[in-house]
N, C-alpha and C positions, 0 to 999 in steps of 0.2 A: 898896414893896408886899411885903406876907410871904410865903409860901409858903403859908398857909391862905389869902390871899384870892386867887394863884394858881389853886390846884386848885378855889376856888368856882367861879372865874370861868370855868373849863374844863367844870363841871360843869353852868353857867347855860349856856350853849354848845353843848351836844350836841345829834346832829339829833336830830328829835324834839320839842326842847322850845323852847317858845316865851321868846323871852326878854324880859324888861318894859320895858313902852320902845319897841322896836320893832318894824317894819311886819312884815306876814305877806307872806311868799314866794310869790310867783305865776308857775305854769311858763304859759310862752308856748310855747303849739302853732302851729306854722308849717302852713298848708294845703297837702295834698298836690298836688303839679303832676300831672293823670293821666300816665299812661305811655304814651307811642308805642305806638300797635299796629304787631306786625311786618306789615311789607310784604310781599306774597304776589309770591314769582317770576310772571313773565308766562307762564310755561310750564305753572303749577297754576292757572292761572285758564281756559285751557282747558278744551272740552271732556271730562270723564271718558274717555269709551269711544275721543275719538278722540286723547286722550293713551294709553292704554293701548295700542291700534291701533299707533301707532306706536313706542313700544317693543317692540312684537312683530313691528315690521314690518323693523326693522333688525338686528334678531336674526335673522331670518330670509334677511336679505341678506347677512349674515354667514356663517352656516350654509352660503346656497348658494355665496356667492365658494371657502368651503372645501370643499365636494364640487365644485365647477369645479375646482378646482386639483388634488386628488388623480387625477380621473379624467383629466385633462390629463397629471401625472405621473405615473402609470400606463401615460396612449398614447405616451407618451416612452419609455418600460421595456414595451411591451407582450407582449412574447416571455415575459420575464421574469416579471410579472406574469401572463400566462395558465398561466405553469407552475407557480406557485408553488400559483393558485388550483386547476389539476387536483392538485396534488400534496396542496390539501389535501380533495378531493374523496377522492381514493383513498384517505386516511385513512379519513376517515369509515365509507366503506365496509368498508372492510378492518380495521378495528381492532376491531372484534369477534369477527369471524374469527380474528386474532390471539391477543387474550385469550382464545379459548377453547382454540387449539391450544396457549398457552405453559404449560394447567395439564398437559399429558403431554409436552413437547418442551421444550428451551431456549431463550430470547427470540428468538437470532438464526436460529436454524431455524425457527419457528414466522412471523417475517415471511419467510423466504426462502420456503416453500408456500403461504401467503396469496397472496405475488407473485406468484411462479408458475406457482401454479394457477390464478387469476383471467385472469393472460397467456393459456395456452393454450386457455381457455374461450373466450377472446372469440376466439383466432383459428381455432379450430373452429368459433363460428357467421358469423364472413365468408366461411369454406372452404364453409361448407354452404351459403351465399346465391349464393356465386359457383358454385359447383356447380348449385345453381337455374337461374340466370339462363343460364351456357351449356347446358344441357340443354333447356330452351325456346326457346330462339334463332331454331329452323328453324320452329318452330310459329308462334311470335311475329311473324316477319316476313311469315308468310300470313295471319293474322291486323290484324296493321297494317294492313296493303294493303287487307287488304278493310276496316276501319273507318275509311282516309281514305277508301274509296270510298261506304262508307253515309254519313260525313259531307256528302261533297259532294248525295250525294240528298236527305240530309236540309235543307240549305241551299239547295235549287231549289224544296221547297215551301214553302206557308204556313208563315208569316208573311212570311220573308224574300226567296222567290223570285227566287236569285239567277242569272242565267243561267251555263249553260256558260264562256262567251265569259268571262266575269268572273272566273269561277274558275279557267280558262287564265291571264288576268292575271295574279291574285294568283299564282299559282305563277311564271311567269315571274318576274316582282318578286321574292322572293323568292330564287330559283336566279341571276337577276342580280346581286341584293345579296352572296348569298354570294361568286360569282364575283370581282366588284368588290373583296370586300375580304379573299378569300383570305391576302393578304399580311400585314396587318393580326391576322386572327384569328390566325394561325401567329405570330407575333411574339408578340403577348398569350400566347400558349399558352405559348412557352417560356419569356414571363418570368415565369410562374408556377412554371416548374422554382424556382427562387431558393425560394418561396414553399414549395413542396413542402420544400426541405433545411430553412426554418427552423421550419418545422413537425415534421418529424425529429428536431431538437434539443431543441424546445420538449418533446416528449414523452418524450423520454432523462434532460431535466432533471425533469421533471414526476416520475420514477421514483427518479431518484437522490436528489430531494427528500423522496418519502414513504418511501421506505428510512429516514430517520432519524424523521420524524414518528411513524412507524407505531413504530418500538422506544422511542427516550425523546421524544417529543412534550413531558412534563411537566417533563423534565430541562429542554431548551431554553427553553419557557417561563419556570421559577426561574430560569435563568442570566441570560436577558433582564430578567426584572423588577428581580432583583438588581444588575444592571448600571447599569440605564437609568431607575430610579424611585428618588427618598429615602423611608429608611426610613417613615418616618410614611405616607405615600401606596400602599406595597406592600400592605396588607390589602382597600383599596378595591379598587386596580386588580388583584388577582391576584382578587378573589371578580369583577368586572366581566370579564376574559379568562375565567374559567370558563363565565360565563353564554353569554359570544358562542360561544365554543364549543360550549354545547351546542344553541343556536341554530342556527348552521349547521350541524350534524351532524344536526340533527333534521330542518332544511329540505331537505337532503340526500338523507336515507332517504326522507323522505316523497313529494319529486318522483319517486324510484325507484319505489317503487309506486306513484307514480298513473302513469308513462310505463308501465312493467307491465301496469297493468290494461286502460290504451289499447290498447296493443298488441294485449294479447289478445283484447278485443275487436271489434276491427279483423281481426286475423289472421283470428275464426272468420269475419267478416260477409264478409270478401273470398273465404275458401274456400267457403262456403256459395252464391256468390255467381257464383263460377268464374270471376274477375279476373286476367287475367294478370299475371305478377310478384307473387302475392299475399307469398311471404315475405318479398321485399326490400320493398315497402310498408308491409310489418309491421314490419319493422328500422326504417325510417324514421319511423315515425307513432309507434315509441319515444326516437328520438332530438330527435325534434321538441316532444315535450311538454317537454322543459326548458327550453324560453323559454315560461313562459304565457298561454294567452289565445290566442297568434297561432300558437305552431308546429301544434298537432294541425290547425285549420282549413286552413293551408297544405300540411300533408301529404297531407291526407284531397282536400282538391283534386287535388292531383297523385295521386293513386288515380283520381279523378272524370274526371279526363282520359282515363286510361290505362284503365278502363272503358268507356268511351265511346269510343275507338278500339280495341279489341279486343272488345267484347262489346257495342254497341249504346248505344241513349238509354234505352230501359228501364234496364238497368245501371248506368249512368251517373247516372240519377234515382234510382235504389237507393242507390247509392252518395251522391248527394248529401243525402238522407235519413239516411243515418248521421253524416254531420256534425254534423247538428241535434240527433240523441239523445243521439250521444257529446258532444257539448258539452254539453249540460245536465246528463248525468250527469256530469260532471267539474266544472261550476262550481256545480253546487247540492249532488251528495254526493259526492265524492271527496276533492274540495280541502276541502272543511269537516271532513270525517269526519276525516283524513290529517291535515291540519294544523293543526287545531285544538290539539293536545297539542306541536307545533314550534313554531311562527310562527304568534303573533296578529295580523293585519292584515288591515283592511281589504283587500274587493276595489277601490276605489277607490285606494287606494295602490298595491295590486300594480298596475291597469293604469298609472296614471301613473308609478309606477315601469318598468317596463318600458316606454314610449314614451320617457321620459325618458335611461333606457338606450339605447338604439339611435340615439336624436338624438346623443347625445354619442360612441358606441364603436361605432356598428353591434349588428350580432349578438353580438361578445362582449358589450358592453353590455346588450344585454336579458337577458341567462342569466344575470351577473352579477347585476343591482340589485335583484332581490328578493333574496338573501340576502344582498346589501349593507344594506339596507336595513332586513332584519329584525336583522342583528350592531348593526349601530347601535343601533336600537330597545332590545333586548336589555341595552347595556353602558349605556343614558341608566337602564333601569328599574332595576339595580345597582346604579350609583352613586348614586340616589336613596334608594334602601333604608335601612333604619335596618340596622347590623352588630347580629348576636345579641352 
C-alpha cells in the first residue's frame, strides 16, 4: 500500500465522517442508579425547640458548674478576695478625686490626700456617732425601760391579751437562757477576737492594694494582658477589661448615691420623728442599702424596733410606713434613674442574683453578685461586639 492510499484511508477515518461500509456508532447510555438520601442523625430528627432547649440547657450547666467554682475558690481565698474587691471599691471612688488633684500636685501626692483625706472623713463621722450614742446613753436607758414597759401593756390588750404571769415567764426564759449559757456566749465572743484581727488585715491589705490601683491601675492591667494573653487575643480582651471596668465603677457610684439618698431620707424622717439613735440609724440604713432589695428593709426594721421601744406604737407604725415609701422610691426611681446609665439588668436578675449570692457566701455574697454579675454581663456584650 502507498502512502496516498495511507493518508486516504486516514482521512476516510476521521471522527465525524461516516465511513462506507460500515455500521453507524451507537453510544449506550447506562441508567442512572438514584442516589442514597443522606441519613438524618437521630438527634436532628428531634424535636426543634427541644433540641435547641437543650443546647442551651448544657450551656447553662456549664456556666453555672464555673461560677460554683470561682465562688467556691474565692471562699477558699476569702480574706483575700474580700480585699482585693474593697480595694477595688476604693478605687472607684477615689480615682476621680485623684485625677483631679494630679492636674495641680504630683501622681504620688495626689493619691496620698485622696487616701487620706477620705481616712480621716470616715473617722470623724464614727467619732461623731459614737459621740451620739454616749451622749444619749442616760436618756436612752429611761427611755427603754419605759418602752419595754408600754410594750408589755400593749401585749395585755386586744388582740393578744397576754397576762402578766406569761410575760414574767418569757422574761425568766430568757435571763435563764442567758444564764445557762453565759459560758458559751463568752467563748463565741472571743473567738471572734480571731475574726476581729483578720478583718484588721483584710482592711490594711484592702489599702495597700488601692495605693497601686489608684496611681497606675492601667500600667497593671497592660503588664497583665501583655503577660497572660497571645498577641492576636489582646484587642478583644483589653476593649472587654475596659468595659468591666467601667461597669463596676459605674455600679459603684451609683449604689453610692442611692445608699445617700436613703440615708438622708431616713435621717430627716427619724429626726422629724424624734427616734432615738436617729444618727447611728442613719449610718446604718446607708451601709445596708449595698446589698439590694434586703438591706434598707432590714435596717429601717431595726429603726422600727428601736421606735417602738423608746417612742411608742404610733412611732413605730411611722416608722414602719417609711419602709414602704422608701422602698418604692428606690426600686421604681432611684435604682432605675442611678442605674440605668451603669448597669443594665433586670430587677429579676438583681434579686436572683442576690439570693443566689448569700446562698453561696453569705452577706459577702449578696453585696458582691450584682456587680459580679453586671462585670460578666458587660465583658459577654464586648466580646461580642464587632471591633471599629
Amino acid at each position: 500500500m502507498t502512502d496516498r492510499q495511507r493518508s486516504q484511508g486516514q482521512r476516510e477515518r476521521r471522527p465525524g465522517r461516516a465511513v462506507l461500509g460500515s455500521r453507524p456508532a451507537y453510544s449506550v447510555r447506562l441508567a442512572r442508579s438514584p442516589r442514597p438520601e443522606p441519613r438524618t442523625p437521630v438527634a436532628e430528627r428531634t424535636v426543634p425547640w427541644l433540641r435547641i432547649a437543650a443546647a442551651y440547657a448544657w450551656r447553662l450547666i456549664l456556666v453555672g458548674i464555673v461560677v460554683y467554682g470561682v465562688f467556691g475558690l474565692l471562699g477558699s481565698f476569702q480574706l483575700i478576695a474580700v480585699a482585693v474587691f474593697l480595694a477595688l471599691v476604693i478605687t472607684s471612688v477615689l480615682r476621680p478625686v485623684t485625677d483631679v488633684l494630679a492636674r495641680v500636685l504630683p501622681r504620688p501626692l495626689s493619691v496620698a490626700v485622696a487616701l487620706v483625706g477620705s481616712l480621716l472623713l470616715l473617722l470623724a463621722l464614727l467619732a461623731l456617732v459614737g459621740n451620739a450614742v454616749a451622749g444619749e446613753t442616760p436618756r436612752l436607758v429611761g427611755e427603754f425601760r419605759g418602752g419595754v414597759h408600754r410594750i408589755e401593756q400593749w401585749l395585755q390588750r386586744p388582740p393578744l391579751r397576754l397576762s402578766p404571769g406569761r410575760l414574767s415567764a418569757l422574761e425568766r426564759q430568757v435571763t435563764d437562757y442567758l444564764s445557762a449559757h453565759r459560758a458559751s456566749l463568752l467563748s463565741s465572743a472571743v473567738s471572734q477576737l480571731g475574726r476581729v484581727v483578720e478583718l484588721v488585715a483584710g482592711g490594711a491589705l484592702a489599702l495597700f492594694a488601692s495605693v497601686f490601683f489608684i496611681h497606675s491601675g492601667e500600667h497593671l492591667w497592660s503588664w497583665m494582658r501583655d503577660q497572660l494573653l497571645p498577641a492576636s487575643a489582646r484587642p478583644a480582651w483589653d476593649r472587654a477589661g475596659r468595659a468591666a471596668w467601667h461597669s463596676f465603677a459605674g455600679y459603684t457610684r451609683g449604689i453610692i448615691i442611692v445608699a445617700a439618698a436613703n440615708a438622708v431620707m431616713v435621717g430627716v424622717a427619724l429626726l422629724v420623728l424624734r427616734v432615738p439613735l436617729a444618727l447611728p440609724l442613719t449610718l446604718l440604713e446607708f451601709f445596708a442599702a449595698f446589698v439590694p432589695l434586703v438591706g434598707s428593709p432590714v435596717a429601717l426594721a431595726v429603726a422600727t424596733i428601736v421606735a417602738l421601744a423608746g417612742r411608742g406604737p404610733l412611732t413605730a407604725a411611722a416608722v414602719l410606713a417609711l419602709i414602704v415609701v422608701i422602698g418604692q422610691l428606690e426600686g421604681h426611681v432611684l435604682h432605675p434613674l442611678v442605674m440605668s446609665w451603669a448597669v443594665r439588668l433586670h430587677p429579676l436578675v438583681v434579686a436572683v442574683s442576690v439570693i443566689a449570692g448569700s446562698i453561696v457566701a453569705g452577706v459577702i455574697g449578696a453585696i458582691v453578685a450584682v456587680p459580679f454579675v453586671s462585670v460578666v454581663w458587660a465583658v459577654l456584650r464586648a466580646l461580642r461586639a464587632v471591633p471599629p
